[in-house]
KOLKOLDREN-934345 format. One record per atom (N, C-alpha, C): residue number from 1; residue in three letters; x, y, z. Coordinates in steps of 0.05 Angstrom, whole numbers, plus 32768, in hexadecimal, padded with zeros to 4 digits. Atoms other than C-alpha are relative to their C-alpha. Layout:
<recs>
   n res   xx   yy   zz
 NUM ALA    X    Y    Z
...
</recs>
This chain:
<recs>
   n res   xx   yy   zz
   1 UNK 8010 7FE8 8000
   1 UNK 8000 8000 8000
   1 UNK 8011 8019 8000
   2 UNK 7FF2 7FF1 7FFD
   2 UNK 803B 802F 8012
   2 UNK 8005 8006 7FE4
   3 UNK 7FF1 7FFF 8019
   3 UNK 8058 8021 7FCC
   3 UNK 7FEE 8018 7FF0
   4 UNK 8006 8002 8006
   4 UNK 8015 8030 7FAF
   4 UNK 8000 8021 8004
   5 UNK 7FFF 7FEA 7FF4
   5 UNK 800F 806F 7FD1
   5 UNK 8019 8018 7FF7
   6 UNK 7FE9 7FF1 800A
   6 UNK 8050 8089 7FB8
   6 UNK 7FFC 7FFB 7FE4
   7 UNK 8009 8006 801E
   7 UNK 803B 8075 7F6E
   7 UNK 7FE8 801F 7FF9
   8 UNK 801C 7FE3 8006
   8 UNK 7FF9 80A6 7F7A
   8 UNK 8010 8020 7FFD
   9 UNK 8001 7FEA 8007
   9 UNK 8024 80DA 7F90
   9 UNK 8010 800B 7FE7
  10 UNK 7FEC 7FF9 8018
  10 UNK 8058 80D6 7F53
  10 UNK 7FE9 8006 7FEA
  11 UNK 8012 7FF0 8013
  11 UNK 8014 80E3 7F28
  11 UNK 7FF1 8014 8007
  12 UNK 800D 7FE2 7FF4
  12 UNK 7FF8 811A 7F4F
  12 UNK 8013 8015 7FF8
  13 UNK 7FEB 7FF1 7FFF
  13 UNK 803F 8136 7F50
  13 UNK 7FFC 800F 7FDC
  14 UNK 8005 8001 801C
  14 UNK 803B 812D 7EFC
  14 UNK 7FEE 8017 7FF8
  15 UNK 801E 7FFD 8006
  15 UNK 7FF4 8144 7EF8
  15 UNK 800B 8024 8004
  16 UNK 8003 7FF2 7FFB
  16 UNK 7FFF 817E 7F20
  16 UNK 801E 8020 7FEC
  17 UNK 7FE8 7FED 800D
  17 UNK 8044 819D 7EF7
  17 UNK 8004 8000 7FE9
  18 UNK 7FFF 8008 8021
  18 UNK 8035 8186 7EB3
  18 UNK 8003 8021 7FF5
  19 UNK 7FF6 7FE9 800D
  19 UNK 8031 81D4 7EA3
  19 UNK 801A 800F 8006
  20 UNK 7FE3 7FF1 7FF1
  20 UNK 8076 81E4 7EC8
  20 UNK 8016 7FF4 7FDD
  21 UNK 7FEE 8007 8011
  21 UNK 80A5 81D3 7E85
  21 UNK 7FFE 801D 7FF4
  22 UNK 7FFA 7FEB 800A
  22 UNK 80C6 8206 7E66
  22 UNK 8016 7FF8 7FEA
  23 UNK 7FF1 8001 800F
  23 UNK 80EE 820E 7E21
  23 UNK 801C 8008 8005
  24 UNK 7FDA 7FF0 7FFA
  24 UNK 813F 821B 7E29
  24 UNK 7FFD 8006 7FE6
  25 UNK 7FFF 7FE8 8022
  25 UNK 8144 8256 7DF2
  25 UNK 801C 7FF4 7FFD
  26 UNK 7FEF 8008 800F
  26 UNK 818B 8232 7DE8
  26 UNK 7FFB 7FEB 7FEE
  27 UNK 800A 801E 800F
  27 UNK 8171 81E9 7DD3
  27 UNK 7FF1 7FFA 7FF9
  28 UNK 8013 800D 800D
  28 UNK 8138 81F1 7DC3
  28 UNK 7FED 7FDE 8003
  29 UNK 800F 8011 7FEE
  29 UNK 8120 81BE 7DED
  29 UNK 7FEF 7FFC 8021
  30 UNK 8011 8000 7FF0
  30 UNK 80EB 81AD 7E1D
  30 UNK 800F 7FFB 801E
  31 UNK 7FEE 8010 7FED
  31 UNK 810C 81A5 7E69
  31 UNK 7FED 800C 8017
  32 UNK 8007 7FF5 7FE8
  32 UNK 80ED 81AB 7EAF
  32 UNK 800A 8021 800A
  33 UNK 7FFA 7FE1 7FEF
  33 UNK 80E9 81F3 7EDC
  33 UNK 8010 7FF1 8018
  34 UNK 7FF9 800D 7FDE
  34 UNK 810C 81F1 7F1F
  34 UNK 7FE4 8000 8005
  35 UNK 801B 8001 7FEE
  35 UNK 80C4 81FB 7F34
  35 UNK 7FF5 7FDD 8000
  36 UNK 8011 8020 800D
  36 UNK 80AC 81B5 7F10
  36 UNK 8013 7FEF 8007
  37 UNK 7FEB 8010 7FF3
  37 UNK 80EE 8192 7F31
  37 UNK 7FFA 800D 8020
  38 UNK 7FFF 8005 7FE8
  38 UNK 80DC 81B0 7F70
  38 UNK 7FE4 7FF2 800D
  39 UNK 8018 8017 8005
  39 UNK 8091 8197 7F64
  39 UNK 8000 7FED 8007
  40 UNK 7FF8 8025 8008
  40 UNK 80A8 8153 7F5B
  40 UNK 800D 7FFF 801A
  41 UNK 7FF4 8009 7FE2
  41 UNK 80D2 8153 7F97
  41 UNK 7FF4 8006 8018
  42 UNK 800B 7FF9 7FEC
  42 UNK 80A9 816E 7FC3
  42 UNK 7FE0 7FEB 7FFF
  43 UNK 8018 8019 8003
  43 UNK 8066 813B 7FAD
  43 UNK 800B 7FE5 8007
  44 UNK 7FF3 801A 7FF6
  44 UNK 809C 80FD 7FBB
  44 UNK 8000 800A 8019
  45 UNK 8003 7FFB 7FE5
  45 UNK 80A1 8122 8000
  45 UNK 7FE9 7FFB 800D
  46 UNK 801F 7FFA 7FF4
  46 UNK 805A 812F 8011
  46 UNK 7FF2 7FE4 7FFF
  47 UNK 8006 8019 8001
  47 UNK 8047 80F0 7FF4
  47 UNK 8004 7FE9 8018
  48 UNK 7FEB 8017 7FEA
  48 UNK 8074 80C6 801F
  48 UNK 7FFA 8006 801B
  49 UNK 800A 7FF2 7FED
  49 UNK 805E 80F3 805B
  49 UNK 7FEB 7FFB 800D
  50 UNK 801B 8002 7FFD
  50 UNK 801C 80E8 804F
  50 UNK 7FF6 7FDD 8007
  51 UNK 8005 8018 7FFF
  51 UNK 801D 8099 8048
  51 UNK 8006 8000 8029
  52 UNK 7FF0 8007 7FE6
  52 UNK 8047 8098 808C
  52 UNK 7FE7 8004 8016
  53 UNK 800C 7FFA 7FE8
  53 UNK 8018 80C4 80B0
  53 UNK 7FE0 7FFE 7FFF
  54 UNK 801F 8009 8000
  54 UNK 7FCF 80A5 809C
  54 UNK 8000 7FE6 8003
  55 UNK 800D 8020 7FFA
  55 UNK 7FB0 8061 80B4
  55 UNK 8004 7FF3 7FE6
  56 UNK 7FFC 800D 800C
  56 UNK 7FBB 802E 808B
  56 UNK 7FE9 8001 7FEA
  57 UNK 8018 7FFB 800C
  57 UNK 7F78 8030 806E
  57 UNK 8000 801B 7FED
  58 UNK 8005 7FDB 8011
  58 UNK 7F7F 807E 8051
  58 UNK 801A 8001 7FF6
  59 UNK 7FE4 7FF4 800B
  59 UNK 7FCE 8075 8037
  59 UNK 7FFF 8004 7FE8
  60 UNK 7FFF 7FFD 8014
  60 UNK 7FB6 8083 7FF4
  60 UNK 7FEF 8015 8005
  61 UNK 800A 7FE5 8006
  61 UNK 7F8C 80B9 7FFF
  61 UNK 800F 8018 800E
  62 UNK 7FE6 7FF0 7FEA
  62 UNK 7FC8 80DB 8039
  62 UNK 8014 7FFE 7FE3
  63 UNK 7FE6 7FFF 8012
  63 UNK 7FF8 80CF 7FFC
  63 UNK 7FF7 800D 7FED
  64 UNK 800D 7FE9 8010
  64 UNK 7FCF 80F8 7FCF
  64 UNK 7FF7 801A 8010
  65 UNK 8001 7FE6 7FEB
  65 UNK 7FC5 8131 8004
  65 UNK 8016 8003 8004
  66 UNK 7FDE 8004 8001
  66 UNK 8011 812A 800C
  66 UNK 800D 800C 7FEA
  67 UNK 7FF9 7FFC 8017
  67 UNK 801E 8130 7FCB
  67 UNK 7FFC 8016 7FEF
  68 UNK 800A 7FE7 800B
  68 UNK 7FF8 8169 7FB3
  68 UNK 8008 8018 8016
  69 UNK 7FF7 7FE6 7FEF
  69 UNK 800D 819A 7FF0
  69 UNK 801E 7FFC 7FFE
  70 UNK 7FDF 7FF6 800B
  70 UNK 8054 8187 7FE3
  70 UNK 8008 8003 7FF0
  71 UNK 7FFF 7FF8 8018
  71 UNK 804F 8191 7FA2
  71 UNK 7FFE 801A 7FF8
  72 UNK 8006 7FE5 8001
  72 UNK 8034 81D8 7FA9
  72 UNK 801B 800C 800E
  73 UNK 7FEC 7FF3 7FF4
  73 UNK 8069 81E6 7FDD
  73 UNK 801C 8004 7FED
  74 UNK 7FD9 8006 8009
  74 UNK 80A7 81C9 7FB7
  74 UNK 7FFC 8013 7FE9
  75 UNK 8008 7FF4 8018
  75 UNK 8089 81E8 7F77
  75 UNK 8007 801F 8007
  76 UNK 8008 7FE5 7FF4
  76 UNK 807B 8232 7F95
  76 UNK 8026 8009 8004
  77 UNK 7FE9 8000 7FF2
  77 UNK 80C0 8232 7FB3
  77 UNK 8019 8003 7FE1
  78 UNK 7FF8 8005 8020
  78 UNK 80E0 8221 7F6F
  78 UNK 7FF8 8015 7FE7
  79 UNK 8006 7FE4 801A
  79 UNK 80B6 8253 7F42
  79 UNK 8011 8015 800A
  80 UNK 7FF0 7FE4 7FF4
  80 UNK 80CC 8285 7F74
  80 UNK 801D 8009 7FF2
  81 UNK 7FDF 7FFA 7FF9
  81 UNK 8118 827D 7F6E
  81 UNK 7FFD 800B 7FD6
  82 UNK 7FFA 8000 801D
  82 UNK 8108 8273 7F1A
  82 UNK 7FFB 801F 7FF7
  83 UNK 8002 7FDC 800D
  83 UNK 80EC 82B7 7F0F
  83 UNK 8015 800E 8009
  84 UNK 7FF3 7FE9 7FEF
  84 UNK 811A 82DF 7F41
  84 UNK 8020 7FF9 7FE5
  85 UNK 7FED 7FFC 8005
  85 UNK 8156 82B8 7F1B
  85 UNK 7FFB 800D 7FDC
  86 UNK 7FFD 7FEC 801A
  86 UNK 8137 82D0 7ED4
  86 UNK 8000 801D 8000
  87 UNK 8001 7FE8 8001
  87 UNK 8135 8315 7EEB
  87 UNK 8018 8007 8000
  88 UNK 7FE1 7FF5 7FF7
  88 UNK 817C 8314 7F06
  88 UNK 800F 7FF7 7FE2
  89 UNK 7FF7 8007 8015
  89 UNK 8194 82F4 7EC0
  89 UNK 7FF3 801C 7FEA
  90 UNK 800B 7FE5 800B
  90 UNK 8171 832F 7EA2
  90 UNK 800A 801A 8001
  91 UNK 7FF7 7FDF 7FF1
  91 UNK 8188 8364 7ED0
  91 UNK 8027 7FF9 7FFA
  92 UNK 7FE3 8009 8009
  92 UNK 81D4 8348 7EC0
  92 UNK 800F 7FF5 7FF0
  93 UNK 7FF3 8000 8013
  93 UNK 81E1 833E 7E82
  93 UNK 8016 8016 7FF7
  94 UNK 7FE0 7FE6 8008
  94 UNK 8226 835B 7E64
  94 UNK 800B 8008 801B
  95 UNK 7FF8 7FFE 7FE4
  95 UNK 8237 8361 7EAF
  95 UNK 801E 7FF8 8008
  96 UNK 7FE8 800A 7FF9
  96 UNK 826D 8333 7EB2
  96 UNK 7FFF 7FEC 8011
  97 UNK 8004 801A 7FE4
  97 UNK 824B 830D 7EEF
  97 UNK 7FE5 7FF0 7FF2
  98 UNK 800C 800E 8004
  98 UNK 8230 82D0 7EE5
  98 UNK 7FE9 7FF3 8011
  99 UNK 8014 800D 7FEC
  99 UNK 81EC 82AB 7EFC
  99 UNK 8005 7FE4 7FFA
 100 UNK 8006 8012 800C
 100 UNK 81E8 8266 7F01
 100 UNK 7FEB 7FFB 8023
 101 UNK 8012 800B 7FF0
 101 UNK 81BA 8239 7F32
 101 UNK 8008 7FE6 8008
 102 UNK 7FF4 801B 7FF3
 102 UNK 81C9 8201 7F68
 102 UNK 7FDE 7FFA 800D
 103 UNK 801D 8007 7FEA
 103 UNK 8180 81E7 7F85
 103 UNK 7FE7 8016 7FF8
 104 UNK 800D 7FE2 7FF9
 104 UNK 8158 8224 7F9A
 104 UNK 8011 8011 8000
 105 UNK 7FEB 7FF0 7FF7
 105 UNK 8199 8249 7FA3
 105 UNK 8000 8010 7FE3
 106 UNK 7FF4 7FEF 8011
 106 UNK 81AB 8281 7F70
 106 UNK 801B 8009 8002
 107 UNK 7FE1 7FFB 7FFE
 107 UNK 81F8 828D 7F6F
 107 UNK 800D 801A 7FE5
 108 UNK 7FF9 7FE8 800F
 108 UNK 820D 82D1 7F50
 108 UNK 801D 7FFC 8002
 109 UNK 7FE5 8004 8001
 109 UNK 8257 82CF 7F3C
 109 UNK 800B 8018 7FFA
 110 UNK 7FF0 7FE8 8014
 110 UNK 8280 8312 7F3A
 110 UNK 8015 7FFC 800A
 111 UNK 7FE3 800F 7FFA
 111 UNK 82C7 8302 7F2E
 111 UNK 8009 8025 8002
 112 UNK 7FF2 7FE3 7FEE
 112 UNK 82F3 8340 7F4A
 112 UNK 8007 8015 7FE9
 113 UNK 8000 7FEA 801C
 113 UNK 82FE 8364 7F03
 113 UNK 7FE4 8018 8001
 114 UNK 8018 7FF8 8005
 114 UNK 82B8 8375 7F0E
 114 UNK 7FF9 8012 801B
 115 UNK 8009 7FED 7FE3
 115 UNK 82B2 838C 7F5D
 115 UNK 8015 800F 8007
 116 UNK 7FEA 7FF4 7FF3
 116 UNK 82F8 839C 7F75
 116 UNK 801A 8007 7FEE
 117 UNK 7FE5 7FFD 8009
 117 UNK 8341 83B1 7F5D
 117 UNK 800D 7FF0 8013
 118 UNK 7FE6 8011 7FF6
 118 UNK 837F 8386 7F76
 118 UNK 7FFF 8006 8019
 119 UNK 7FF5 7FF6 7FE9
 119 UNK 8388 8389 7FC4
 119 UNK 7FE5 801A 800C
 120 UNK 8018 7FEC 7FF8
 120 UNK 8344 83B5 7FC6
 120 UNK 7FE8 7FFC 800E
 121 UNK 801E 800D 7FFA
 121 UNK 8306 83B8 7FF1
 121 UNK 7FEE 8014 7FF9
 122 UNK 8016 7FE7 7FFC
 122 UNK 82E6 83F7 7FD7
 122 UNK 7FF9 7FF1 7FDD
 123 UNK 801C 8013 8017
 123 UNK 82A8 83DD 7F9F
 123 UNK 800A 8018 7FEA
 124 UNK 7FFD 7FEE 8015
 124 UNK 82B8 83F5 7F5F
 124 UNK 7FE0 8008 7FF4
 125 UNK 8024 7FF6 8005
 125 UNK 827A 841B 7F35
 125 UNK 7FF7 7FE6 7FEF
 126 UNK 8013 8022 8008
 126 UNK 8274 83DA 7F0B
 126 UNK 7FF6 7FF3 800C
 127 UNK 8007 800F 7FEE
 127 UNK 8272 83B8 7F44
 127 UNK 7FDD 800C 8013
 128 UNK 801C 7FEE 7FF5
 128 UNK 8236 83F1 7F62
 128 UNK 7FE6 7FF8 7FEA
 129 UNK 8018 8005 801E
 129 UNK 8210 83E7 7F1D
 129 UNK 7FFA 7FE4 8002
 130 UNK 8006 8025 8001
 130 UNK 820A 8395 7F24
 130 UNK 7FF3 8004 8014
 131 UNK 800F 8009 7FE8
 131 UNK 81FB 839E 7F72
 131 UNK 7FE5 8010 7FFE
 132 UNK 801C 7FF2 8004
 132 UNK 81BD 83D6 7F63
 132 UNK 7FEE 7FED 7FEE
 133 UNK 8010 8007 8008
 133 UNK 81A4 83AA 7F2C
 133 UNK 7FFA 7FDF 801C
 134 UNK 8009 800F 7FED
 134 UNK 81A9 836A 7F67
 134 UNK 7FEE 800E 800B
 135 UNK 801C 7FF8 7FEB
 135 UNK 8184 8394 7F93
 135 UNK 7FE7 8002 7FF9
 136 UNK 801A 8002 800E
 136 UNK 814E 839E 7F5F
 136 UNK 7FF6 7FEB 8006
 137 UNK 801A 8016 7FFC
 137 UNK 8137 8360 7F5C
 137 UNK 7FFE 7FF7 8020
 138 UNK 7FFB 8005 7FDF
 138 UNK 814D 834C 7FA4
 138 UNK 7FEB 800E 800F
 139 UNK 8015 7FEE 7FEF
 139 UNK 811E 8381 7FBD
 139 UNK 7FD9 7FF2 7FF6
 140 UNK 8012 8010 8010
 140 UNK 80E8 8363 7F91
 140 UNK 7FF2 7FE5 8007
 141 UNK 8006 8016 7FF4
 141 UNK 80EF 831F 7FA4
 141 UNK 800B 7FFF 8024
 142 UNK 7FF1 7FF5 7FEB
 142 UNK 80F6 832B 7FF0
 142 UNK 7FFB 7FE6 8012
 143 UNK 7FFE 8015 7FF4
 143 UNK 80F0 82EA 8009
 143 UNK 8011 7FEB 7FFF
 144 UNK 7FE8 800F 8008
 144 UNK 8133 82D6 7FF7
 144 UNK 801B 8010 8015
 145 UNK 7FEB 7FF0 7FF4
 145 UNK 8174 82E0 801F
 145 UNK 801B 7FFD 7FEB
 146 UNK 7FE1 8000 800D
 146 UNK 81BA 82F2 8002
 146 UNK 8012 8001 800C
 147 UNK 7FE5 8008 7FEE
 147 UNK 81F9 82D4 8019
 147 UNK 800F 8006 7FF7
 148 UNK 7FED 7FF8 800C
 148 UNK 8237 82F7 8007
 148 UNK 8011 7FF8 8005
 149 UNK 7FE6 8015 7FF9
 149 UNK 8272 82CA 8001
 149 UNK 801A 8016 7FEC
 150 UNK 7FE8 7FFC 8013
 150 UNK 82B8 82ED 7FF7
 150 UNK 8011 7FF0 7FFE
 151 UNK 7FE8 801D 8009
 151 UNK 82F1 82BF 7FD9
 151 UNK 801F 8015 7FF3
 152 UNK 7FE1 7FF3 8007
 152 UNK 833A 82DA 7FCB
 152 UNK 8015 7FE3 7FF0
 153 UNK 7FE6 8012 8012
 153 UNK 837B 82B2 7FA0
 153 UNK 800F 7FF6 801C
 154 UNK 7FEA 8002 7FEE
 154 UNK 83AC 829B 7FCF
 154 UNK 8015 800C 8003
 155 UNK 7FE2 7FEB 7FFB
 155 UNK 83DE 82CD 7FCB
 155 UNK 8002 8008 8014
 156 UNK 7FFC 7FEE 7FEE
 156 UNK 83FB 82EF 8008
 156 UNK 7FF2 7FE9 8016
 157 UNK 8003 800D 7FE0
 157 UNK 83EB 82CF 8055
 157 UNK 7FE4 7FF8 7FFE
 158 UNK 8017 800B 7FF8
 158 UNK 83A8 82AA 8063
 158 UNK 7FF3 800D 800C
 159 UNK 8008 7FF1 7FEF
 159 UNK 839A 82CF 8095
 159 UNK 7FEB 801F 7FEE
 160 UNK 8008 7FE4 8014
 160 UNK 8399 830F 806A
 160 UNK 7FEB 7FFB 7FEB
 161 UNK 8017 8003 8011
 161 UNK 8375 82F5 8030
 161 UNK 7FE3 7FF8 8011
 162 UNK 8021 8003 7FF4
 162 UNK 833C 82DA 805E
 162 UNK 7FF7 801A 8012
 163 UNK 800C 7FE5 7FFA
 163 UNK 8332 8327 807F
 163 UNK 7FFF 8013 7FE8
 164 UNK 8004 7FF6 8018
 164 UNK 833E 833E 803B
 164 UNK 7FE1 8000 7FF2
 165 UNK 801E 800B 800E
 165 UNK 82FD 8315 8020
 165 UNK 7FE6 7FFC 801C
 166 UNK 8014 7FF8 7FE5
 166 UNK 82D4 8324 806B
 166 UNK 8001 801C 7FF1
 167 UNK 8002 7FE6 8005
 167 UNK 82E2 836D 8053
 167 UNK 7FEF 8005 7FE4
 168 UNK 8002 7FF6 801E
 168 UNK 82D4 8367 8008
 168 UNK 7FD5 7FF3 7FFB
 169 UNK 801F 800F 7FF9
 169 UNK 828B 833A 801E
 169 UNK 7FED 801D 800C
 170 UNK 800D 7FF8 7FF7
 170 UNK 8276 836A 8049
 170 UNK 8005 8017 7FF8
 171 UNK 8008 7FE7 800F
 171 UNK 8281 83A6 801C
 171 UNK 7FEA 8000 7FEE
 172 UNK 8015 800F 801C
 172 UNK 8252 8386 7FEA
 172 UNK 7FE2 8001 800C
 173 UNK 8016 8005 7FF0
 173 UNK 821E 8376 8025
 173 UNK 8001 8025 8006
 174 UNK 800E 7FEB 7FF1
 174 UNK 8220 83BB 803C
 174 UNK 7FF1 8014 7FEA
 175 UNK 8004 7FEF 8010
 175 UNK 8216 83DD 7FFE
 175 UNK 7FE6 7FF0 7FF8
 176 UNK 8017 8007 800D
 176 UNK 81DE 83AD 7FEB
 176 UNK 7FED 8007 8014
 177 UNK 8017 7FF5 7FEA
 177 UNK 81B7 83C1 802F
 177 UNK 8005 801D 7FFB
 178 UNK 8004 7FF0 8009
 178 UNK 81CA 8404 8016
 178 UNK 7FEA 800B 7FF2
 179 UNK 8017 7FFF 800D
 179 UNK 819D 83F8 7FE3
 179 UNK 7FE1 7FF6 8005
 180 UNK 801A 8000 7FEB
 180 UNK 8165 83F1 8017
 180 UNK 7FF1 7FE1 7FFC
 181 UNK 800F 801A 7FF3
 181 UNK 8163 83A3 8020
 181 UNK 800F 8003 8020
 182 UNK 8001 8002 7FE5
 182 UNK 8164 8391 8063
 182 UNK 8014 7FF4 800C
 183 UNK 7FF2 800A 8007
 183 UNK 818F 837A 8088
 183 UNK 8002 7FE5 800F
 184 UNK 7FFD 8027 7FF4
 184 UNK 8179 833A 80A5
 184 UNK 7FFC 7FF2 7FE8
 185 UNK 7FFC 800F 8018
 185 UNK 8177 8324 805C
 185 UNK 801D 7FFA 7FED
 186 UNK 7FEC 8001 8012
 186 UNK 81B7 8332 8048
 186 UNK 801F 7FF8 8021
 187 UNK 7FF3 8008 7FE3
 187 UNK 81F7 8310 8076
 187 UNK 8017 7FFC 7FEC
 188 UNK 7FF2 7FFC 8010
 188 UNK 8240 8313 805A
 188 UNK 8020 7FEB 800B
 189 UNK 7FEF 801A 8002
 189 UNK 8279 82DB 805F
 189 UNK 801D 7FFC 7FF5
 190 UNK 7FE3 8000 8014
 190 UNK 82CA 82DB 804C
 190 UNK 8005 7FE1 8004
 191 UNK 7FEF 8013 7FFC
 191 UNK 82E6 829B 803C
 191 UNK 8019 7FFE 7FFF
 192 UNK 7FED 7FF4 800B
 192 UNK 8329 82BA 8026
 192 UNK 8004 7FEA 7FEB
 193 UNK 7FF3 8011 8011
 193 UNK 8350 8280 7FFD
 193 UNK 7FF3 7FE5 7FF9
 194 UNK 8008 801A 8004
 194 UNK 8328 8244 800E
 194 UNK 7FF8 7FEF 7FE9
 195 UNK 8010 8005 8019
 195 UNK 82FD 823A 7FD2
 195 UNK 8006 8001 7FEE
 196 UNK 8001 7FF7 801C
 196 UNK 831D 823E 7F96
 196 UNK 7FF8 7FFE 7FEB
 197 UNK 800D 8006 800C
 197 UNK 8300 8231 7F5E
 197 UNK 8013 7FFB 7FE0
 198 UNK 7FEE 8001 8012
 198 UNK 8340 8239 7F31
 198 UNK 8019 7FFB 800D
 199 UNK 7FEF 8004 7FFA
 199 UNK 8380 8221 7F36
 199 UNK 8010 801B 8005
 200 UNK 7FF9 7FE3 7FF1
 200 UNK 83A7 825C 7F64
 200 UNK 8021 7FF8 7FE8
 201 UNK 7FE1 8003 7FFD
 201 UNK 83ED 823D 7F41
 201 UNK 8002 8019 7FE2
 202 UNK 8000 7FEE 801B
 202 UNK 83DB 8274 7EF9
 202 UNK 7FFD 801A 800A
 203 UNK 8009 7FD9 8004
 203 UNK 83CB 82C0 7EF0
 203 UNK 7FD9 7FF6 7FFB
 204 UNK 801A 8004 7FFB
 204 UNK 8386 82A7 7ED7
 204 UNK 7FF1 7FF9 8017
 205 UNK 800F 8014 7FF3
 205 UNK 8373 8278 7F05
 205 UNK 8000 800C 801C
 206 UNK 8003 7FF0 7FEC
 206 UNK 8384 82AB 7F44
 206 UNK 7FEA 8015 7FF8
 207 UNK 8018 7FEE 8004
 207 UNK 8357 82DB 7F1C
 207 UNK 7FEC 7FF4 800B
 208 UNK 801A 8013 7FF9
 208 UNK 8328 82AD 7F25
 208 UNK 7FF4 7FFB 8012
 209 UNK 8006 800A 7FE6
 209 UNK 8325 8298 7F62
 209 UNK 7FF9 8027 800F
 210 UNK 8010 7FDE 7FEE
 210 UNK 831D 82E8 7F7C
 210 UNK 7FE7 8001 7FEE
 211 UNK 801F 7FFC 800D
 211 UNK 82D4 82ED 7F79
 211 UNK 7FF1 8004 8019
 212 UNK 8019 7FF9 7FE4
 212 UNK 8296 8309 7FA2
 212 UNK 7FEB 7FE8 7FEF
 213 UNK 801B 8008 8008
 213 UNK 825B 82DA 7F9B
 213 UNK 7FE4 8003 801D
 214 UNK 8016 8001 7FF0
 214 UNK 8210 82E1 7FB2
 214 UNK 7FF3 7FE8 7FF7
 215 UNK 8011 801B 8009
 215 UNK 81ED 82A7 7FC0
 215 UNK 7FE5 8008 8012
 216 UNK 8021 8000 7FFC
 216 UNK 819E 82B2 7FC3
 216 UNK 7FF1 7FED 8004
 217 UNK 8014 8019 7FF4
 217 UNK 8176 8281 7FE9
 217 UNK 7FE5 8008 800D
 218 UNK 801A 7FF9 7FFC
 218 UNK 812F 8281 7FF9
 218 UNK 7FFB 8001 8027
 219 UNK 7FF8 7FF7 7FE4
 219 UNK 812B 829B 8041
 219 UNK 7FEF 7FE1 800E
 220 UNK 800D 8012 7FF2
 220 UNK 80F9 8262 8053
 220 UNK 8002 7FE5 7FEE
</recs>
């Protein structure tokens, strides 16, 4: 019966997201939303939830009440992040900083050409012009928080580069509550060297690794 129950909600789940697909203007092919992947994951939740917590007798009608409220949740949760990240893909084009997406998470990438000069914590105006259009939509969608992670190359003492990228985070954070978000939404983070993302042993690959990123998560 359990099984059976988890079968209903994988067609409720179906039923209920069949209009969540969207075209990729690259391929020209049909592919799930995050919303319609969070749909789906959230009706295997509810579902399973629902069998557990109804009498034996009702685990197919608890796995379809399961199924459809976690479906709405996971769904809801998921559109959210999808619009906010087509606005920010909008608002940052020719920018230099990139969007991509982990989950629900939004991850803004500005590598240090773009915010700072060498050894600097004062925001350059490129860097002002990217964070005003963030705040646009940020203000917009206000049920999201932004985490400001700074990252530095390994050059020079550990120590230094990790107060370097505490300084260069929380220049970023202050100027975005500047722009009148709040500031229990916005919280700011140095890792200095840890993270790199490029090999520190080049000239590129230290570029690289100096970078501010905001990562946007749905506050709830």
């Amino acid at each position: 019966m359990k099984h059976n129950g988890v079968v209903i909600g994988c067609l409720v789940a179906t039923m209920l997201v069949s209009g969540c697909q969207t075209t990729n203007p690259y391929t020209n092919q049909s592919e799930n939303t995050k919303a319609t992947n969070g749909a789906l994951i959230g009706a295997l939740a509810g579902a399973a939830i629902g069998v557990i917590s109804s009498s034996k007798s009702d685990r197919g009608k608890g796995a379809l009440i399961g199924a459809a409220s976690g479906a709405a949740l996971g769904g809801g949760i998921g559109y959210y992040m999808d619009e906010q990240e087509v606005e920010l893909r909008q608002q940052l084009q020719s920018t230099g900083v990139s969007v991509t997406r982990s989950g629900d998470d939004i991850i803004l990438h500005m590598p240090n050409e773009v915010t700072f000069d060498v050894d600097q914590t004062v925001l350059s105006q490129s860097a002002k012009n990217v964070l005003d259009s963030v705040a646009l939509v940020a203000l917009k969608y206000d049920q999201t928080k932004l985490n400001v992670m700074g990252h530095t190359d390994s050059s020079g003492a550990a120590a230094y580069n990790l107060k370097l990228s505490e300084r260069r985070a929380s220049e970023v954070a202050s100027y975005l509550m500047l722009r009148q978000l709040p500031a229990s939404r916005v919280a700011s983070f140095g890792v200095g060297e840890d993270r790199p993302i490029s090999s520190n042993e080049t000239k590129a690959g230290r570029a690289e690794n100096r970078r501010v990123e905001i990562i946007l998560s749905p506050l709830s």
